[in-house]
N, C-alpha and C positions, 0 to 999 in steps of 0.2 A: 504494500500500500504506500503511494506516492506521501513522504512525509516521516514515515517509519527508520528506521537505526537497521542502517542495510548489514548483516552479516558479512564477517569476510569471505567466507564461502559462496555469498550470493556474490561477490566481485571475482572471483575466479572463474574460469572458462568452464565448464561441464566437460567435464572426460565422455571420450563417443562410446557411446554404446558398444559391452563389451570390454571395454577397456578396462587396466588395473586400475583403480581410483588411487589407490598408491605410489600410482608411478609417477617418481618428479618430474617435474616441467623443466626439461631440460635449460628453457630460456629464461625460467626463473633462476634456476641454479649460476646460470651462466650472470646472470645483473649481482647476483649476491656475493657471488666470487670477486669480480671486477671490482666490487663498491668494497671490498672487505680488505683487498690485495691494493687496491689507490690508496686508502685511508691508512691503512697499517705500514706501507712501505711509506708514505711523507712523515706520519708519525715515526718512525725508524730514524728516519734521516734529519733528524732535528728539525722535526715540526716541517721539512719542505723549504726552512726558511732561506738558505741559500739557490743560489743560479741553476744549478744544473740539474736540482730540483724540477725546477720549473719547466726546464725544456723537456723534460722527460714526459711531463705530466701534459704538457702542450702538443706535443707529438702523439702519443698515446692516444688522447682525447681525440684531435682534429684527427689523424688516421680513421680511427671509429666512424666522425663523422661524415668524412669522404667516401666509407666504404656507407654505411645507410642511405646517401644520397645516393652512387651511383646504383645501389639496387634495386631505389625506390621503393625504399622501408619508412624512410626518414617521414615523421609526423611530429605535429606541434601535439602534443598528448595532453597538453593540458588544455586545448582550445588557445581564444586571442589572448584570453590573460596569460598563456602561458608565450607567447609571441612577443607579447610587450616586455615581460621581464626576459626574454633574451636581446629581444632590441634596447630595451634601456644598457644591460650592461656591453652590448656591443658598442652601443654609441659611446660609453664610459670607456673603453678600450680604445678607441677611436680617438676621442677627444684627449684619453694621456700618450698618442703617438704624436698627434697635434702639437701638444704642446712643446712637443723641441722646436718649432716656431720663434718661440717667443721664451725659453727657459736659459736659464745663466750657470744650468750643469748637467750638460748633457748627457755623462754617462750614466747619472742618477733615473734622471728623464727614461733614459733608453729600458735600466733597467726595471722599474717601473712597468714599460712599456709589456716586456717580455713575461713578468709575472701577469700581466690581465690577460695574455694570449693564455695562459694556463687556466687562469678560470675561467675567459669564454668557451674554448675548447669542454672543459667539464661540464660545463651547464648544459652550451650546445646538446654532449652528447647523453647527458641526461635524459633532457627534452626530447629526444628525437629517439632515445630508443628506450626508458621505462614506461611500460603500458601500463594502467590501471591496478592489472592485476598480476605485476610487477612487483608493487609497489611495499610490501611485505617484504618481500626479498633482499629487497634494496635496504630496505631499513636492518633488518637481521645483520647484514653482513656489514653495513658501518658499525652498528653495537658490536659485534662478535671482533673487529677491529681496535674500536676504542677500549674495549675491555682487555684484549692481549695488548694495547700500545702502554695502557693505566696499569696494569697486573707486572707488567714487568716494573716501570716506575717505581710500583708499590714494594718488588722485592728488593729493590737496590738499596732502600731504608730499612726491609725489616732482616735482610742477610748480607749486611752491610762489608761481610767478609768473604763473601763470596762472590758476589755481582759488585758492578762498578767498581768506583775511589771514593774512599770513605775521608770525607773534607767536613769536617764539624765546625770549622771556623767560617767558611766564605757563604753566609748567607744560612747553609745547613736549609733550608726551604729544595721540599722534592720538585726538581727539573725536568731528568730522565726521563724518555728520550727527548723531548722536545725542545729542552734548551732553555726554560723559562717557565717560570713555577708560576705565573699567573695566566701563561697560556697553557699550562698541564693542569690547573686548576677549571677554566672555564672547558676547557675540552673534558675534563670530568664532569662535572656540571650539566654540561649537555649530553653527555650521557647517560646521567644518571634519569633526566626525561625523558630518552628513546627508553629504556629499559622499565620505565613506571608503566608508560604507554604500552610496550610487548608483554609485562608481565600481567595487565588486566586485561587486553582484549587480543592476542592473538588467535589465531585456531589452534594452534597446537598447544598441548598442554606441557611435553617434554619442553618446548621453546619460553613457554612463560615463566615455568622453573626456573631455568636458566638465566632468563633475564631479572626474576628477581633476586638470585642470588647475585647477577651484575652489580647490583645496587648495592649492597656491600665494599664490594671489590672497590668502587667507584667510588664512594664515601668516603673511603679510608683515606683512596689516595688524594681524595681533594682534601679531607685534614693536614695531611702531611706538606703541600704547601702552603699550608698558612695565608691561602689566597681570602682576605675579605670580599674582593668583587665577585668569587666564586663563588662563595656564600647566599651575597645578597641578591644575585642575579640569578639561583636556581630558585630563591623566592621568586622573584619576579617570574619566572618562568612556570612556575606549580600554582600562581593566581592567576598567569592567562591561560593554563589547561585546563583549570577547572570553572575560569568563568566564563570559555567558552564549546567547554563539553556539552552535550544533547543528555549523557548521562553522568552527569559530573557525582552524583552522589556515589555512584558506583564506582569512580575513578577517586574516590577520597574514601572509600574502602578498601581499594587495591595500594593507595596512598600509606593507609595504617599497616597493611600486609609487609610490606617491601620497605617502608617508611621506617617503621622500628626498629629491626636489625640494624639498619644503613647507620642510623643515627645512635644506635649501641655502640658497634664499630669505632664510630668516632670517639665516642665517649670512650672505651677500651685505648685507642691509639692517643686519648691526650691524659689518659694515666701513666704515660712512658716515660718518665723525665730525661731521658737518657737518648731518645728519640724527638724529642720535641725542644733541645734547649742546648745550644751551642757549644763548642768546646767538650764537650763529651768524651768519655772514653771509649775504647769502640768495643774493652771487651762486656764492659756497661750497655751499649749500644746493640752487639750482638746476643747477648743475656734476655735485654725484654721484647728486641727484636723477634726472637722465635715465637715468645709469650703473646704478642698482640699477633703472629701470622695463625696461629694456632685459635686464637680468637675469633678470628676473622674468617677462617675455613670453619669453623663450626657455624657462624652468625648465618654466612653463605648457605650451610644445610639447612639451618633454619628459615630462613628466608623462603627458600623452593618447596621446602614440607609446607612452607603456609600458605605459600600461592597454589598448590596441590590443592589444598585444603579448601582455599576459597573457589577453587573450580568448582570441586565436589557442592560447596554450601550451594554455590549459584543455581547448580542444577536440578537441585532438590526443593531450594526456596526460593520462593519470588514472593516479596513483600509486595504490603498495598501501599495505599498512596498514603493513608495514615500513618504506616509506620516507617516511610521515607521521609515524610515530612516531619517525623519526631528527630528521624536522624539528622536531616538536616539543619534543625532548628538548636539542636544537642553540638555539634560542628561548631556551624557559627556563634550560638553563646561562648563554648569554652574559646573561642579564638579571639570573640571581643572580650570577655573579661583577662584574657593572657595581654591582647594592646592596652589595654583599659588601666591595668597594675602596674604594668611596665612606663605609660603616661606618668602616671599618679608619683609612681618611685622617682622619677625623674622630675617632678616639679609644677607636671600639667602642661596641656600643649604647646601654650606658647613657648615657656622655659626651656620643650623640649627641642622644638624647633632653632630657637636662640643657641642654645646647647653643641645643637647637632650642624647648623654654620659655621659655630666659630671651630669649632673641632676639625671641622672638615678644611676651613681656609687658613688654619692654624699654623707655622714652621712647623715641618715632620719632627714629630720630639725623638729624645735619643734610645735607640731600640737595644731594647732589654735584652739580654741573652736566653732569654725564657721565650721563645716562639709563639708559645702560647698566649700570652699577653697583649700582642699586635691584632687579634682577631677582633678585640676590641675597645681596637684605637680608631675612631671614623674621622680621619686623615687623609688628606690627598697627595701628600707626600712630591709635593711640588708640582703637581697637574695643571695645577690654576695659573702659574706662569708661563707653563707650555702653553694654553687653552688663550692667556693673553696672545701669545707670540704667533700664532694661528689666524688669531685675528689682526692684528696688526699686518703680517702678510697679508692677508684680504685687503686690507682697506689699500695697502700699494695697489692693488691689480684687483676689484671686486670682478669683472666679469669673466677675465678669462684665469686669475692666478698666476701664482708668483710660475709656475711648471711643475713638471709630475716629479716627486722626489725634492725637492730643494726644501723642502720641511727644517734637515739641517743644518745645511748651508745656513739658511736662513737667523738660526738660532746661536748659532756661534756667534754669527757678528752683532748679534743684540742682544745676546742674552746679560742679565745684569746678578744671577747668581753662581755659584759651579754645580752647575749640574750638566753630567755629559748624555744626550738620548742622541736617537734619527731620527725618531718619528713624534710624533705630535698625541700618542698617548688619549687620540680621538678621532674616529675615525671623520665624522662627520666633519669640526671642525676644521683637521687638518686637509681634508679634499676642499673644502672652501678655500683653505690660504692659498693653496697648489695650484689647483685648477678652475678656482673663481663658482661665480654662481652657478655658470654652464655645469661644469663638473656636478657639483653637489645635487643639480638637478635628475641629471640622469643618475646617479647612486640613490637617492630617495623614490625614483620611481622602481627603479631593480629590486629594494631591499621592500617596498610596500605591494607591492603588489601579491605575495605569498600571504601578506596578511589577509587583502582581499579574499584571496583564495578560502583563506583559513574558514571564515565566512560558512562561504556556500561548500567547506567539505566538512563543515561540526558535528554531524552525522556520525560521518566514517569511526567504527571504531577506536583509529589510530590515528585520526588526526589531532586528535587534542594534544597526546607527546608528541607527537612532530611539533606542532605549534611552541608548547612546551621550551622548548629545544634550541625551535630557532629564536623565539623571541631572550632565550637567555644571552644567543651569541650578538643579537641585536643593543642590548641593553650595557652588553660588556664591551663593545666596540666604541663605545661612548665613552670608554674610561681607561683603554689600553690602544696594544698595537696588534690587536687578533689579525688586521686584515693582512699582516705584513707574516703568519703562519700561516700556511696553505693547509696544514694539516686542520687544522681549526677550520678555516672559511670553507674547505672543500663539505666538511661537513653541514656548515651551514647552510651552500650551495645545493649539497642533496636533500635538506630536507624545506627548502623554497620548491625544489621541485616536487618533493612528495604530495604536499601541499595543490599544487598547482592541479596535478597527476588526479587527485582524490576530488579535487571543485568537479571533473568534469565526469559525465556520464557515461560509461561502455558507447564507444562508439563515433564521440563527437570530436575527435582525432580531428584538427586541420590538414586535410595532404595538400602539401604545397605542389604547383604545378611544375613541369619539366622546366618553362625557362626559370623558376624559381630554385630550382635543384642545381641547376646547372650553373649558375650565379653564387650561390652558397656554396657548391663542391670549388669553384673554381677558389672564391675568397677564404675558404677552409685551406687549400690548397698553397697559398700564398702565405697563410698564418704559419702553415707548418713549417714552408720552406725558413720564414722567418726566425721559428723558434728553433728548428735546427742550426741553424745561422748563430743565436745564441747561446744553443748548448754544446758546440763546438766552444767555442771562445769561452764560455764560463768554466767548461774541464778543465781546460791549458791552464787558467790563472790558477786554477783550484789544484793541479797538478805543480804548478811553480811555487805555490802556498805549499804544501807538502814536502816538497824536496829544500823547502828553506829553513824548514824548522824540524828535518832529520835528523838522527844523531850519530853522523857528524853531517852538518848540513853537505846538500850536494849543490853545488853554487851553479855547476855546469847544464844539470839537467833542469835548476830554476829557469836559468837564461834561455835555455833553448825550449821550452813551455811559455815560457813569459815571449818570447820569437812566435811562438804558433798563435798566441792570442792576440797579438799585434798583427799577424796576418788576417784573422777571422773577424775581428772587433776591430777596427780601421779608427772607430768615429770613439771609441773609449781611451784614457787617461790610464786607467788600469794594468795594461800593459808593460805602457813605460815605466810606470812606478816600478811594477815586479822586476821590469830590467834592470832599474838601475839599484833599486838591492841586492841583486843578483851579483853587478858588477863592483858595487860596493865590497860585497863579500869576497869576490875575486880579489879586491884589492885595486881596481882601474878605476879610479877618481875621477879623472877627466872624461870616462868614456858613459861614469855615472848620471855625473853632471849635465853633462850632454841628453840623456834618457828623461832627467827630473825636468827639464828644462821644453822636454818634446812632450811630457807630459801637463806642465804648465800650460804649453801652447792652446791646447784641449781644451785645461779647464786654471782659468788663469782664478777662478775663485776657490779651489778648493785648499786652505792652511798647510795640510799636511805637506803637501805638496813642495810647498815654499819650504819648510820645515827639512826637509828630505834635500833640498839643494843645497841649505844654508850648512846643514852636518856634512855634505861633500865637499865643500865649498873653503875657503877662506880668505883674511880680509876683507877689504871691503866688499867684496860679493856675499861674505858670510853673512854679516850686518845690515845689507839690502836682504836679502830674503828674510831675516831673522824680522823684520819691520814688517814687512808684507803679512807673514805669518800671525806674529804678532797683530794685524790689523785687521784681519780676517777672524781670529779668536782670541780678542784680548783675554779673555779668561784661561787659558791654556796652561796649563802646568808644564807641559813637556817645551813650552816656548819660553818659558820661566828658567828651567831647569838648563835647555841649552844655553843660553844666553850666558846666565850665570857658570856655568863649567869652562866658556872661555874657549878655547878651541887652536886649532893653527890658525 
């Protein structure tokens, strides 16, 4: 009945008659594989966040999409909404290749550039090859990903002797693999909403287990970073699943199921002192280590015996509307009088509010060697001067921006505290100072349009964790640099599209026409060419990077890598810099200088740059560059440091 809570079973194809109803859909299998092996291999590879990351994933994607085109598979699956949000982020692609027009660093710009051909590429082939009844699939295998990417993470703290390097001092906040403990935090986060979402409504009942036991695994490790935005953004995320579920009361049972354990977990993990608080000893560290994993793998069986459990209750009982409405009514009292106390403790709203600005726009006060304590300190920890310096770029340049990438360029030469970033710590923000309104335009229509979606697919069992999910990575992109990990964003990327996939009906697939196909295969074709263009040239450096910090460096096989990416990247800076370290290292000063000098040429704004001449350099050529640098980042320690050491 038109209106009714479609089954996932009523979204799957009907097996023909005769057929094993058992037997997997090969093409499902194959979307679940693909989406579990993207996810898990960027996660692997530090979150995706480097270059050849990105060509890989660009290539990969756009091949996919060439091949769906020329076979005439390729479909817009989620109808025109799903059209627009590929064109808004095309156009967004677009517009950051534009903008080497008018940017003041162009190997920033370029690269920039090369990362959105990786997430058009993934959307593209999203869109054009998850069908409807797909769309299950697809999701399983990002979870079944983010849970091996988070499980590993999670061992490298609790068998701190066996997995990784065991560092107590720098930070001590779980990174693994991704390189950044607030983006291995909201990547938990968001997982832990695909996993609420699979563990209440999938069909399978082995799968719901499973994912509720996720929830665990996934808690833990998002304690272990010590991430607050991860925190407050799976809130945000678990208020827009359940305020925009069809059967939210029933998804805030599945909540208490999978909910408890998660947050026992955590509770267990921040009884650890020896885990949670700097300086540690590691055989201290490896002692509660096992104790919290032994925890953790029990809470995990608990979890799945309960979503077991709640299958079995579901089947058996179906409440009336009387005793939903007790429960629901039983919900929201204990949640208002839990804000109600926590107001009142605090002062009352206004106080609290007053409270909760200055804290927020406060100097980051000095962090405790207790990790635990920073969870709650609500701090921005210098954001609001980034979040200035973002706008003050915009007002230079409001329509088109300062260029795609010059974020830090930018902030070196204004910045008025020491704090060293690249990115702008927002995403929204810093696409207005870069690329001006236009930019920001087309990234707000990409990123809302899933939410339209979200809309008309409230229904679907599983959209409300999708929703869930994405809205947590929405809400965290406003306060970090999620967009600049791919392993994060690609997630985000597939679940805009699940979204999209779930709005539209068996059926109502847009096929684009032959010269539509043929125009797209061609421009897919072109992206690829480009991004292999890129992933040559970003190995070489990344190969010249390696052999320079070997032990005992290999200076020869720097140089002649740092020679390959100089042939492939013609219009990058990057290059010559690795040469002339190379040459440095060799000991060829003048042949150094000559490299810093051709890399200058490129990018006559970039510090380091000048920095890198003036240590080959001496004289007064040293003392000219040393100015330049200097002028470019007066806050500079390392332009302090030479300066002051003196030099030939």
């Amino acid at each position: 009945m038109r209106g009714q809570p479609r089954s996932l079973d009523a979204d799957a194809a009907a097996p023909a008659v005769g057929s094993r109803a058992l037997a997997p859909d090969l093409g499902q299998v194959a979307v679940g594989i693909a989406a579990a092996g993207t996810v898990g291999a960027l996660g692997a590879a530090n979150g995706g966040y480097f270059p050849p990351a990105w060509g890989w994933t660009a290539l990969l994607s756009l091949w996919l999409v060439i091949a769906w085109l020329l076979l005439g598979r390729a479909a817009f699956n989620g109808g025109r909404l799903a059209g627009v949000f590929l064109g808004g982020l095309t156009a967004l692609a677009a517009w950051t290749w534009l903008s080497l027009l008018w940017t003041d660093n162009t190997t920033q710009t370029v690269l920039e550039g090369f990362r959105m051909l990786a997430y058009a590429g993934v959307a593209a082939a999203l869109i054009f090859v998850v069908r409807r009844n797909a769309v299950p699939a697809l999701l399983r295998g990002v979870l079944a990903a983010m849970v091996l990417v988070s499980g590993y993470g999670l061992a490298t703290r609790l068998f701190p002797d066996r997995l990784g390097t065991f560092d107590p001092i720098a930070t001590y906040r779980l990174s693994e693999p991704l390189g950044y403990w607030n983006g291995l935090g909201v990547f938990a986060a968001m997982g832990i909403l695909l996993a609420l979402g699979l563990a209440g409504r999938d069909r399978q009942v082995a799968v719901r287990a499973v994912a509720g036991a996720s929830v665990v695994v996934l808690a833990a490790t998002l304690y272990f970073t010590f991430s607050r935005g991860g925190w407050l953004t799976l809130a945000a995320g678990i208020l827009a699943a359940v305020a925009v579920d069809s059967r939210r009361l029933q998804l805030l049972v599945s909540l208490l199921v999978v909910g408890i354990p998660g947050l026992l977990a955590a509770a267990v993990a921040s009884s650890s002192d020896a885990l949670s608080t700097e300086d540690s000893p590691l055989s201290a560290a490896v002692d509660q280590g096992r104790e919290v994993a032994l925890f953790v793998a029990l809470l995990a069986v608990v979890a799945a015996a309960a979503v077991v459990a709640q299958v079995a209750a579901e089947r058996r009982f179906h409440p009336g509307r009387p005793l939903r409405l007790a429960f629901g009514a039983t919900v929201a009292g204990v949640a208002a009088v839990a804000v109600l106390a926590a107001v009142v403790r605090l002062g009352g709203p206004v106080e609290t509010v007053e409270r909760a600005y200055d804290s927020f726009t406060a100097q980051p006060p000095q962090q405790s060697e207790d990790l635990r304590e920073r969870l709650f300190v609500f701090n921005a920890n210098g954001r609001i001067d980034l979040w200035e310096a973002s706008l003050e770029q915009f007002k230079d340049s409001s329509v088109i921006g300062g260029g795609a990438g010059t974020f830090e360029q930018y902030w070196n030469r204004h910045r008025d505290i020491d704090l060293k970033v690249r990115d702008g710590h927002n995403l929204y923000l810093e696409t207005l100072g870069e690329l001006g309104v236009v930019g920001l335009t087309y990234l707000l229509v990409m990123l809302a349009v899933p939410l339209a979606a979200a809309i008309g697919a409230r229904r679907h069992p599983l959209a409300a964790g999708v929703l869930g999910a994405y809205v947590v990575y929405l809400v965290h992109a406003g306060v970090d640099w999620d967009w600049e990990l791919p392993s994060v964003t690609v997630v985000a990327l597939a679940c805009a599209a699940a979204l999209l996939v779930l709005r539209s009906e068996p059926g109502s697939e847009l096929v684009p026409r032959v010269r539509f196909r043929i125009a797209a295969g061609a421009a897919a074709a072109l992206m690829a060419g480009a991004a292999f263009v890129g992933l040559v040239g970003s190995s070489a450096l990344s190969a010249s990077d390696h052999a320079a910090v070997a032990n005992p460096a290999d200076w020869d096989e720097a140089a002649d890598e740092a020679r390959k990416a100089r042939d492939w990247a013609p219009w990058s800076s990057e290059p010559w810099q690795r040469l002339g370290d190379a040459q440095v290292g060799q000991g060829d000063l003048a042949a150094a200088r000559e490299s810093y000098r051709k890399a200058i040429e490129k990018e006559p704004g970039d510090w380091l740059l000048w920095l890198r001449l003036a240590e080959a350099s001496s004289g007064a050529q040293r003392q000219a560059a040393l100015r330049q640098a200097a002028r470019l980042n007066p806050l500079e320690d390392l332009v302090r440091q030479v300066r002051e050491s003196g030099g030939p």
